[in-house]
N, C-alpha and C positions, 0 to 999 in steps of 0.2 A: 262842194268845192272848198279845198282848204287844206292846210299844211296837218299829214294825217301820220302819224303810225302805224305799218300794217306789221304783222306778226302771224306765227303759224304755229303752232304743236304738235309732237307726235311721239305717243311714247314710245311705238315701237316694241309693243305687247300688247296683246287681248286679254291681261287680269287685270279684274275690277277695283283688287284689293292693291293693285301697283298705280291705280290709274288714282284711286283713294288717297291713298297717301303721297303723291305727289302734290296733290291741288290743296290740300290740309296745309302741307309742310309750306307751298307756297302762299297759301290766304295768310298763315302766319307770321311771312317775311312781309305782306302789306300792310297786318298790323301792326308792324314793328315799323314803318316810315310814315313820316307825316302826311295823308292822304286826306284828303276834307271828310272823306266817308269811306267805310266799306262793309260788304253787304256779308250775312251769315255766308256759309258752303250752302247751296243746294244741291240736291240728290232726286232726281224725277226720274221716270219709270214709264217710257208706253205714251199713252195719249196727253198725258201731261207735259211732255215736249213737245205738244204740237197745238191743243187745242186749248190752253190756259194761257195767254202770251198777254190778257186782259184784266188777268184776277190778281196778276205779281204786285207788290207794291212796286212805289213809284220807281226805287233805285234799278229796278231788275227788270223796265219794263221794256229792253231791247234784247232781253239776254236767248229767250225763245226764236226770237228773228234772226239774229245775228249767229245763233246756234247752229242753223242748216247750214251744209257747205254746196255749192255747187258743181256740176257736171254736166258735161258736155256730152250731145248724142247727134248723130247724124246732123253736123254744123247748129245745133241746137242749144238750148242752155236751160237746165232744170233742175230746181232745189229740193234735195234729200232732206230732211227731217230724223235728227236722233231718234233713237228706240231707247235713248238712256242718257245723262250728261251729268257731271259733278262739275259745280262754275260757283264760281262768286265774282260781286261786283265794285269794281271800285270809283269813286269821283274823284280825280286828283286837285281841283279846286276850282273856282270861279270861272265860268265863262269855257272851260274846258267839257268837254262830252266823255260820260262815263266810261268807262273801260270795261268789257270783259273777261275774265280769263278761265277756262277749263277744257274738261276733255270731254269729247264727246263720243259716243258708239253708236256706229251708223250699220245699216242693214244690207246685207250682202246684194240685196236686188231690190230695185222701187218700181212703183208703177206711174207710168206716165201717159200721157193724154196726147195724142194728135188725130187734128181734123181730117177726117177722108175727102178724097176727093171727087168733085160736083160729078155725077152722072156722064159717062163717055168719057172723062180724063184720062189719063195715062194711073195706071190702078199706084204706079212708084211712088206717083206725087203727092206724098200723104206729108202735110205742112203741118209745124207745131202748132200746138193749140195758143192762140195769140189773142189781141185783143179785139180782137173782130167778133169775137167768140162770147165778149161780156155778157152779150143777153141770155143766152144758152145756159151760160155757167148760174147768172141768178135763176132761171128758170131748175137747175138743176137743185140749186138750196129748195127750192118752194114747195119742190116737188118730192124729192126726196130722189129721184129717177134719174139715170142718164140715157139720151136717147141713141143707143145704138149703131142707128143710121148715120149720125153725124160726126161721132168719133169711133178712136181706135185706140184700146188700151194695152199697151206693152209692159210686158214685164223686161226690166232691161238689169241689167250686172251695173252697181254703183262703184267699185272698183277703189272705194274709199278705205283708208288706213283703218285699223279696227278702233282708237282710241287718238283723235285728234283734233284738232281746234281751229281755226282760222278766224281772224277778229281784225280792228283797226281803232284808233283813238282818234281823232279830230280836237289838235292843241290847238289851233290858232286862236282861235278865238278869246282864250284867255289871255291874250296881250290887249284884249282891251282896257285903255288908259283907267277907265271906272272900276275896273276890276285890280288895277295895281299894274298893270301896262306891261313891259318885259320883264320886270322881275318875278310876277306871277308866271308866266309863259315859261319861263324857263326851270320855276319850280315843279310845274305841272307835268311837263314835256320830261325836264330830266328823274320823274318819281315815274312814270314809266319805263323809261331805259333801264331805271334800277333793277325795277320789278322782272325785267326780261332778260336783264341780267343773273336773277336769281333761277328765272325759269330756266334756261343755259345754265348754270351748274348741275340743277336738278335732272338733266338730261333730256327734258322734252324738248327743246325750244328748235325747231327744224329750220325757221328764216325767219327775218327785219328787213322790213323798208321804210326807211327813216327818210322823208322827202326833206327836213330837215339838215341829213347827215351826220345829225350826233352821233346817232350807234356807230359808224365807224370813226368818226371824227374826234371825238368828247372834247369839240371845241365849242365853249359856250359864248363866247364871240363869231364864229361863225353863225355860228344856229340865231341869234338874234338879227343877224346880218340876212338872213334867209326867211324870219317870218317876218321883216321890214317890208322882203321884196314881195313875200305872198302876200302883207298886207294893202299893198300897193295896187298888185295886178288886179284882187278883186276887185278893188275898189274902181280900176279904171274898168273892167269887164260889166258890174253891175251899173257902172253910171252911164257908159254905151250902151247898154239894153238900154235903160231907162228912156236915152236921149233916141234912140229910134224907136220904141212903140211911141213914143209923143209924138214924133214928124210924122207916124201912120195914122194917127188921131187914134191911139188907143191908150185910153184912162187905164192903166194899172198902177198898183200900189205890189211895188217890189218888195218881199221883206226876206232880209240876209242880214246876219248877224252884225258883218262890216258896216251898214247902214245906223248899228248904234254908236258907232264909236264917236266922241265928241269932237274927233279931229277927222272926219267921215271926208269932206270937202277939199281938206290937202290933200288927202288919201290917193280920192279920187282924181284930180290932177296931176297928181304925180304918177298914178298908172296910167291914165291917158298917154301920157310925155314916155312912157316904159312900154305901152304896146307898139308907138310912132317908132322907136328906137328897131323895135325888132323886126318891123316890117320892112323898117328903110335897109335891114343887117339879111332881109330875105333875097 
């Protein structure tokens, strides 16, 4: 939860050497802006987009995750895994969450998992594989086996662009006052728009959703007037949980980032006084 940049890619070709030198020409426009970090190009091949997401160093350690794009099957929802991706990673500064950006090559068809249904069902009612399912699935690691009888594996069309990206940043958090407070946030926030700005020349850049509104906006008064308010609402959100698991007598230790900020306690007040608002506007 938090004031996010999502973004999309798509080159709109299946050559690797077009898909190559886009993400090159781009990693090199991030070198050229002031980013706190940013990570080599990598180039993975097969199982290394899917089964090494633990061995990346630290900066690239979402980049395997956040690589899959999702789709939808029979009201369901299930994540593809590249067969290929050229990405690099950027940290735009303090208290902000890495960014990624590349392209990825997804496989014409994946295989996916649904449970059959219990003996005498209606044979249609074949339900995703969910988390009811956790014991099965570690039994399935142990064993090396899947049993059969309990699922059903389809091979299904992923219907995915041959060379595309989908990704998001999460700024807010860099307006924390420790961190340099809105003038960070707005460093951080606006060294992405640059960057997707440059992806958009380059001709991948397919969509932005700026919860913000600077990408349409490029009002930098606006944009701090808008992570005021996100800072705000968490703040009354997280302090509501807090104050009802207390009245149910449950000891938790909530931890969200809003909770470091030094000014945590106005925060939180003043989202309280900002949810009242919108209830009493309901």
């Amino acid at each position: 939860m938090g004031l996010t940049i999502s973004y999309d890619f798509d080159l709109g070709s299946n050559s690797i050497q077009l898909a190559r030198e886009k993400i090159h020409a781009l990693h090199q426009a991030a070198m050229n802006l002031p980013f706190e970090e940013v990570s080599e190009v990598v180039e993975l091949v097969g199982e290394p987009c899917r089964d090494q997401r633990n061995q990346m160093e630290d900066l690239h350690r979402f980049l395997h995750l956040q690589a899959a794009r999702g789709i939808e099957y029979e009201n369901s929802y299930f994540f593809v895994d590249p067969v290929q991706l050229i990405a690099f990673t950027v940290l735009p500064g303090k208290g902000c969450e890495s960014a990624n950006f590349g392209l990825a090559l997804f496989p014409e068809t994946t295989q996916i998992k649904l449970r059959k249904p219990e003996p005498g069902a209606d044979p249609k009612e074949i339900k995703p594989w969910g988390w009811e399912d956790f014991k099965i699935k570690l039994e399935e690691k142990r064993t090396g086996k899947i049993d059969e009888t309990k699922v059903e594996i389809r091979t299904i069309p992923t219907n995915l662009p041959h060379w595309s990206w989908s990704n998001f940043c999460k700024t807010q958090y860099a307006s924390n006052p420790e961190y340099g407070g809105i003038k960070n946030f707005l460093k951080c926030h606006e060294l992405v728009i640059q960057l997707l700005d440059v992806a958009q020349d380059l001709e991948i850049l397919e969509s932005v959703y700026d919860e913000g509104g600077y990408w349409d906006s490029r009002n930098s008064q606006n944009l701090s007037q808008a992570v005021g308010n996100y800072n705000a609402l968490v703040a009354g959100v997280v302090g509501g949980l807090k104050t009802l698991l207390t009245q149910e007598g449950i000891e938790a230790q909530t931890q969200a980032p809003i909770t470091d900020y030094p000014n945590y306690e106005y925060l939180e007040a003043e989202g309280e006084q900002q949810i009242k608002r919108d209830k009493a506007r309901e």
